[in-house]
SEBASE-919442 format. One record per residue (C-alpha): y, x, z. Coordinates in steps of 0.02 Angstrom, whole numbers, padded with zeros to 5 digits, always signed. Each point is the difference from the previous one (the first is absolute). Example, Ala and Ser with C-alpha at 12.3 -4.5 7.8 and 13.67 -1.06 7.14 Angstrom:
BEGIN
-00225+00615+00390/+00172+00069-00033/
//
This chain:
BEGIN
+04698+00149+02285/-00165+00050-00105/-00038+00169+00002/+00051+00080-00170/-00142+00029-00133/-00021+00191-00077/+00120-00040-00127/+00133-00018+00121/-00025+00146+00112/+00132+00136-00004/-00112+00170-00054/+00062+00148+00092/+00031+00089-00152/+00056-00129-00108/+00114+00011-00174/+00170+00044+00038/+00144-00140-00015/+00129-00002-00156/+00176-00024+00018/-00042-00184-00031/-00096+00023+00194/+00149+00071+00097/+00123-00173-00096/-00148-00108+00080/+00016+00064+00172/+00212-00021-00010/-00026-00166-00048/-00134-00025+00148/+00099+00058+00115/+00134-00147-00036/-00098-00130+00083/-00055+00098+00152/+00195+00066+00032/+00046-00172-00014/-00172-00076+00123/+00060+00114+00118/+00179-00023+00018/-00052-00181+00000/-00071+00053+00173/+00157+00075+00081/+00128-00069-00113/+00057-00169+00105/+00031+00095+00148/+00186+00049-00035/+00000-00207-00076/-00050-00071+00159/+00153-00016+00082/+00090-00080-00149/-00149-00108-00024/+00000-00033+00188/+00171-00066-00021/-00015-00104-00155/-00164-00079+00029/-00015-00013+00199/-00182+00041+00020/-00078+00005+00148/-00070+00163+00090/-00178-00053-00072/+00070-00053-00147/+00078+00158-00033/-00152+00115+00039/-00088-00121-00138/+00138+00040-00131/-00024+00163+00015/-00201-00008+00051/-00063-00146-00136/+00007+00158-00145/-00122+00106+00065/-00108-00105+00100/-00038-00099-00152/-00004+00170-00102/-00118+00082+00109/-00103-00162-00003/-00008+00004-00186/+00000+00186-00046/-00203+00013-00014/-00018-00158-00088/+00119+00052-00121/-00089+00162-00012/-00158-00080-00039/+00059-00131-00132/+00096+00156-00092/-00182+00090-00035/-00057-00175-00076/+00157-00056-00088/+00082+00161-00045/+00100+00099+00102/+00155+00035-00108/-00030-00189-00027/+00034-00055+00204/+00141+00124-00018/+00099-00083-00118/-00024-00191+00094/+00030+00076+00166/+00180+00070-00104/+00019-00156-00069/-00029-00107+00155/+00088+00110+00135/+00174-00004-00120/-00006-00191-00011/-00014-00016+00196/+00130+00118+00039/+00097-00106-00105/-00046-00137+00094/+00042+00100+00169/+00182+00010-00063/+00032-00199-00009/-00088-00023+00185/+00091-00124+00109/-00083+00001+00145/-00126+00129+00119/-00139-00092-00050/+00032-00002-00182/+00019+00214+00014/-00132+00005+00109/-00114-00102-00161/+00069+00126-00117/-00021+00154+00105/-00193-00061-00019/-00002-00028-00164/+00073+00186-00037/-00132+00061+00100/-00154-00101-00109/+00091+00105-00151/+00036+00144+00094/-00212+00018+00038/-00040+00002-00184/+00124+00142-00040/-00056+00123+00151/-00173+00033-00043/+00001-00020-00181/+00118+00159-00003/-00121+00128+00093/-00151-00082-00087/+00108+00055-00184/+00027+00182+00058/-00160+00047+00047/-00046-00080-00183/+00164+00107-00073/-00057+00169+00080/-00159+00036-00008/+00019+00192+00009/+00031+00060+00218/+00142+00080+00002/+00115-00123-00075/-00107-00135+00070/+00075+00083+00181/+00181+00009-00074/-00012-00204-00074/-00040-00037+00179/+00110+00083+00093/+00120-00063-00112/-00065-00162+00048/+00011+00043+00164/+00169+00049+00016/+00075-00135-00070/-00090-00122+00116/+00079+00106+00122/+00157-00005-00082/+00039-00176-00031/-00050-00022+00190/+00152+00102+00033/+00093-00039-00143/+00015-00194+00057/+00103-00001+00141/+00122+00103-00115/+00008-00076-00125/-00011-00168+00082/+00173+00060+00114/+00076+00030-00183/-00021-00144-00083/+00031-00115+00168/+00159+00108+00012/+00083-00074-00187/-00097-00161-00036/-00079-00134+00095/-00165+00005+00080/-00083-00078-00156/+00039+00156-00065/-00153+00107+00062/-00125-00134-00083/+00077+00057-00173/-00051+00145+00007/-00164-00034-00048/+00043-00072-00178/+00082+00148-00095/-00148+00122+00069/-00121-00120-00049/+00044-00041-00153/+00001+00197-00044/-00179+00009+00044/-00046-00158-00100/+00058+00101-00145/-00057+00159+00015/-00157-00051+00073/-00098-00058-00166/+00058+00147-00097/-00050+00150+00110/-00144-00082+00140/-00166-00009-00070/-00095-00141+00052/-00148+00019+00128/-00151-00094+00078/-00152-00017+00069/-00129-00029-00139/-00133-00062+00132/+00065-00087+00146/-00047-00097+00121/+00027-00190+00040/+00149-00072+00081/-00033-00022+00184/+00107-00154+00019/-00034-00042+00162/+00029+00184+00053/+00177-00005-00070/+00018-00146+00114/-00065+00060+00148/+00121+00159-00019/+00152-00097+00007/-00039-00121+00138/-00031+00142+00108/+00157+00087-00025/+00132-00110-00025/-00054-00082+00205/-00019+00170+00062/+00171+00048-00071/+00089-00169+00054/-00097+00002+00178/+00086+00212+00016/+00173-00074-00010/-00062-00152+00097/-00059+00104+00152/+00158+00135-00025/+00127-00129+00001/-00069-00141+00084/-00121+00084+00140/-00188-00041-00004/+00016-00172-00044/-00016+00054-00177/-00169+00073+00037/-00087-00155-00089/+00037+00081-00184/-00053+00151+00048/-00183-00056+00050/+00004-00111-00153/+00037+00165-00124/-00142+00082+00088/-00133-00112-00021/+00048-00007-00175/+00002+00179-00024/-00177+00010+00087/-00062-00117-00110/+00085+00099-00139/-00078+00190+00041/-00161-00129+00022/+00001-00050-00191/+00063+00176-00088/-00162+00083+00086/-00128-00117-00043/+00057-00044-00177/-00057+00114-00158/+00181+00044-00066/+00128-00022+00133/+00182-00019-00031/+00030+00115+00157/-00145+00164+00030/-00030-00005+00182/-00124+00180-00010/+00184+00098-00024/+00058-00016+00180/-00182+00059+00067/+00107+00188-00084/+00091+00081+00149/+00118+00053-00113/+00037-00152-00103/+00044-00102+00150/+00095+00121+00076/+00113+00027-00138/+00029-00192-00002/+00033-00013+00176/+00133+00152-00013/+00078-00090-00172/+00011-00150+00103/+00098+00051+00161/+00105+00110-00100/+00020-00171-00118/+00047-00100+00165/+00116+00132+00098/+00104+00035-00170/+00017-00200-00034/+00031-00031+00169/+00124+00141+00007/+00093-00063-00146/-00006-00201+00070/+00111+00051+00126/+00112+00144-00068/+00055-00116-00142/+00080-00139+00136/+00050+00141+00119/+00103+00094-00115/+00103-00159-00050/+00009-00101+00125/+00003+00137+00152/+00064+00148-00064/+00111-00113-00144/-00013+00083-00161/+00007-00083-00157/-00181-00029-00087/+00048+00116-00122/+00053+00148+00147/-00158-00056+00088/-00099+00023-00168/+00072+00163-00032/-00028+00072+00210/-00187-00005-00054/+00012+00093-00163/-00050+00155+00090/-00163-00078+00088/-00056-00070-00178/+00033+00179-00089/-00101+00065+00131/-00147-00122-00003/-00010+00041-00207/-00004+00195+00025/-00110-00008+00150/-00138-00066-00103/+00028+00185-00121/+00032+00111+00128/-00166-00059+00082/-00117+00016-00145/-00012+00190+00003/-00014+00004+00187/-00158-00124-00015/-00091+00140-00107/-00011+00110+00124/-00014-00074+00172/-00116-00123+00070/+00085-00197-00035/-00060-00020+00189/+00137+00118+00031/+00126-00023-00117/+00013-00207+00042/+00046+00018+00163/+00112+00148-00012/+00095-00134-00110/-00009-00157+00118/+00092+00125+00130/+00135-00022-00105/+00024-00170-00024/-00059-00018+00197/+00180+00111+00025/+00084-00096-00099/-00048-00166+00067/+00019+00051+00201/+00167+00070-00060/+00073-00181-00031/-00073-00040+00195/+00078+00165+00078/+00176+00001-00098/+00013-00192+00010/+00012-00116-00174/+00194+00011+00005/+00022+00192-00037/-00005-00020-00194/-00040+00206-00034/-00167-00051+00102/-00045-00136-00117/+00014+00103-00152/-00086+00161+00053/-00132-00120+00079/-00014-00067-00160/-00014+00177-00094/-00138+00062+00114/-00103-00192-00010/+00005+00027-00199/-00047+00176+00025/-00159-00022+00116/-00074-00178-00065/+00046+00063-00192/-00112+00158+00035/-00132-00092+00094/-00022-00152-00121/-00007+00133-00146/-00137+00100+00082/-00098-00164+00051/+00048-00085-00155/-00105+00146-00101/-00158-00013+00107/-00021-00173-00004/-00051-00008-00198/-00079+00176+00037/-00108-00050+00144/-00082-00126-00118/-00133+00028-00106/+00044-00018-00185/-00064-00189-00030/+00082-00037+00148/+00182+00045-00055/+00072-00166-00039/-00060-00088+00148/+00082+00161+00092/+00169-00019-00090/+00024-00192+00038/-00049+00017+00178/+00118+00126+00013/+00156-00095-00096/-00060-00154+00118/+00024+00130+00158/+00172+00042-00080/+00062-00195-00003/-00085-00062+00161/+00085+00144+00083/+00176-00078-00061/-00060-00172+00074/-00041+00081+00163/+00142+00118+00029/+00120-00153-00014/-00105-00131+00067/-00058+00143+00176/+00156+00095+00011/+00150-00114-00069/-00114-00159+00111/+00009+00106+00156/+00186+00044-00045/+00039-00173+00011/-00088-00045+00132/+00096+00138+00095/+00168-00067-00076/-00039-00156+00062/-00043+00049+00171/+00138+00119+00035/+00153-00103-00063/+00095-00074+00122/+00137-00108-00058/+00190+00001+00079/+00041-00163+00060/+00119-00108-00116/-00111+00022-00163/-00025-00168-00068/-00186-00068-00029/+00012-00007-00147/+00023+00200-00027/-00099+00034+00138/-00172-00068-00088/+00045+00090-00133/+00039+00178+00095/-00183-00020+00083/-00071-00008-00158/+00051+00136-00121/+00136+00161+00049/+00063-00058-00174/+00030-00170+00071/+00096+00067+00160/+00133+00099-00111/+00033-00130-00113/+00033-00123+00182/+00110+00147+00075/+00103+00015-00161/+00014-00189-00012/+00059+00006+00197/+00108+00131-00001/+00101+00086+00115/-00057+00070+00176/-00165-00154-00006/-00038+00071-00169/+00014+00173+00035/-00117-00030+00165/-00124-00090-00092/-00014+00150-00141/-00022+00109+00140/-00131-00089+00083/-00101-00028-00171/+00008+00198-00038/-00057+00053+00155/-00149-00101+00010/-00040+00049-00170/+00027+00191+00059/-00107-00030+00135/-00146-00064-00129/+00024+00140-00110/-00029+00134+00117/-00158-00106+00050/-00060-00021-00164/+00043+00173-00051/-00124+00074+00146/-00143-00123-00067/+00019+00066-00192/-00013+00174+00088/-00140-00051+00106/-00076-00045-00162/+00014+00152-00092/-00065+00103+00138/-00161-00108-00005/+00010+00018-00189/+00017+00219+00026/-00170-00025+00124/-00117-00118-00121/+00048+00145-00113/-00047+00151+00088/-00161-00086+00041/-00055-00080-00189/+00087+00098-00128/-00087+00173+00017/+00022+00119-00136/+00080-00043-00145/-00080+00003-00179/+00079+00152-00075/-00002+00091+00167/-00211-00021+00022/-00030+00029-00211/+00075+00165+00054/
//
């Protein structure tokens, strides 16, 4: 993204925003609610897609996966062609687009065909995230709302992370899985009204060329470093091959963005201790939470057996929590060092994740306080980090800050499901042992997916069926108490990069 010219710099003590300002940022936050849901929201789907389609345990890490890897691919690039063509302008196309492909989502026959679409949201999905932050800090120019616009901002991201799985359970809970791809058109089409009337347009008078070949280079480094994660998670080393393929690529990418005279990506912000350390913090709070949620979602309905409306509705609390955390943090980050005040968070969300190991994944009270305390500590902590990575940068820096950071935000989706819910599987796969009697059929399908095993046990039936459930959910136990103990392993190496990079925080050394 090119750095923004005078004319686009926010002035510390800017004109104050109209009424007209505060209808801008409602209708802003539309798209990002509905971005981030987009993130979370299949999770309570997955079984009922798992039954209708019959994907296979790659397959259905890609369905949920092929959204933000291509996002996160994209979310720069779209950045960069919003300062040349208009940013309210990429908005409205990214609107227009993402609605048709839902659409398109809805009719999809096969894996492969919601796999294509998932993809295709995400292409739309990248020119709606940064467009939105790059319009508020054109909106509010003064500080002080400037801070309340993004928190705002902020804590909806947070929310429709939540906010998914809920209202994902809902709507799988009265109509069909098709259902959750709807959603997209009625919120959507809001925005594509409101938008022209109360969003100002904005862009770079003076920018910079295209770098083609850069946009290239991003995206065939991380869509093989994403595929070879689940490759290696699921599959064991012999999936390494992608892996060294995305890194070359991304080499060859860091190569280009320093040597070229506007680069899409600024490679001088992670030389700041600060800025990345708050990106490493946003991004294992991004993969523990994701990762959390990957498994949760099947646990509660296929374990535990609530309905995906009851197992929407058991994580209410957690999502309230990870909302208000964000608040109830703010005032607390005025006064005391964010070195101190990030890992005092994590310890949280460190409790609430070795909880689900101690008490064991069937003991449903665990879940949900587990869930309260990991939307408690990774709220607070992405909140706090969240704030000093656009502060840590200079001025001319700040859009190259923001989309970096929004890229952290969606790779860290990619990562929780592809590290966590890859391992899970792998786990599931080596800790199921199958009663004898199951036909071969079933049985292929029971190693691949815990989704698969419950629809083979209810097909069996009786005293076979009932074995083969049992089987399935205790191997799946068994992963979630691993995978559990890695997302906390995480966020304790998350608590320590803090404590060494974030030092004091802005407010707390002006003082």
């Amino acid at each position: 993204m090119t750095m923004p010219t005078p004319t686009d710099q926010i002035a510390t003590d800017g004109p104050r925003a109209d009424w007209r300002g505060w209808a801008a940022l409602v209708v802003l936050m539309l798209p990002v609610l509905l971005v981030s849901m987009d993130n979370t929201i299949l999770n309570f789907a997955l079984p009922a897609i798992a039954r209708d389609l019959e994907p296979s345990s790659i397959e259905q890490l890609w369905i949920i996966d092929a959204y933000s890897l291509v996002l996160a691919g994209l979310l720069v690039t779209a950045g960069s062609l919003g300062d040349r063509l208009g940013r309210r302008r990429i908005l409205l196309i990214g609107a227009i687009g993402f609605t048709l492909v839902s659409v398109a989502a809805v009719f999809a026959p096969t894996a492969g065909w919601l796999i294509a679409a998932r993809a295709g949201m995400g292409v739309f999905g990248a020119a709606l995230m940064p467009s939105t932050m790059s319009l508020l800090r054109s909106t509010f120019r003064q500080r002080d709302q400037r801070r309340v616009a993004i928190a705002a901002w902020s804590g909806m991201f947070a929310a429709g992370g939540a906010l998914g799985p809920i209202v994902g359970g809902i709507l799988i809970e009265h109509f069909p899985w098709q259902s959750v791809f709807l959603l997209a058109v009625p919120i959507l089409a809001l925005m594509l009204i409101l938008a022209p009337v109360f969003v100002k347009e904005s862009r770079d008078p003076r920018p910079g060329p295209i770098d083609g070949w850069g946009i290239l280079l991003s995206m065939l480094a991380l869509a093989p470093l994403a595929y070879g994660i689940k490759e290696v998670a699921v599959a064991g080393w012999v999936g390494a091959a992608p892996l060294a393929v995305g890194l070359v690529f991304g080499w060859l990418f860091i190569r280009r963005q320093r040597r070229i005279l506007h680069p899409m990506l600024d490679m001088s912000l992670f030389r700041r201790p600060k800025f990345s350390g708050s990106l490493a913090v946003n991004l294992c709070c991004i993969m523990a939470y994701i990762g959390f949620l990957y498994f949760v979602s099947q646990h509660l309905q296929m374990v535990v057996g609530l309905t995906p409306m009851w197992a929407g509705i058991a994580l209410i609390p957690g999502a309230v929590m990870s909302i208000a955390s964000g608040f109830i943090v703010t005032p607390i980050a005025r006064r005391f060092p964010a070195s101190r005040v990030v890992p005092a968070t994590l310890v949280l969300a460190v409790a609430g994740l070795v909880l689900v190991a101690v008490a064991g994944a069937h003991d449903l009270t665990a879940l949900v306080v587990a869930f309260v305390l990991m939307g408690a500590g990774t709220g607070a902590a992405q909140t706090v980090s969240g704030e000093l990575i656009i502060s840590s940068a200079p001025p001319e820096k700040a859009g190259a800050a923001s989309a970096i950071s929004e890229t952290a935000y969606e790779f860290g989706a990619v990562l929780g499901t592809s590290i966590l819910g890859g391992i899970l599987t792998a786990w599931y796969r080596a800790a199921l042992v199958l009663p004898p009697g199951v036909p071969a059929d079933i049985s292929a399908e029971a190693q691949e997916t815990l989704a698969g095993a419950v629809n083979g046990a209810e097909e069996i039936g009786g005293a076979l069926g009932d074995a083969l459930r049992q089987a399935a959910t205790s191997a799946f136990d068994g992963g979630v108490v691993v995978t559990s103990l890695i997302g906390a392993a995480l966020l304790v190496i998350a608590s320590v990069v803090a404590a060494a990079t974030l030092g004091r925080s802005r407010s707390q050394a002006s003082r």
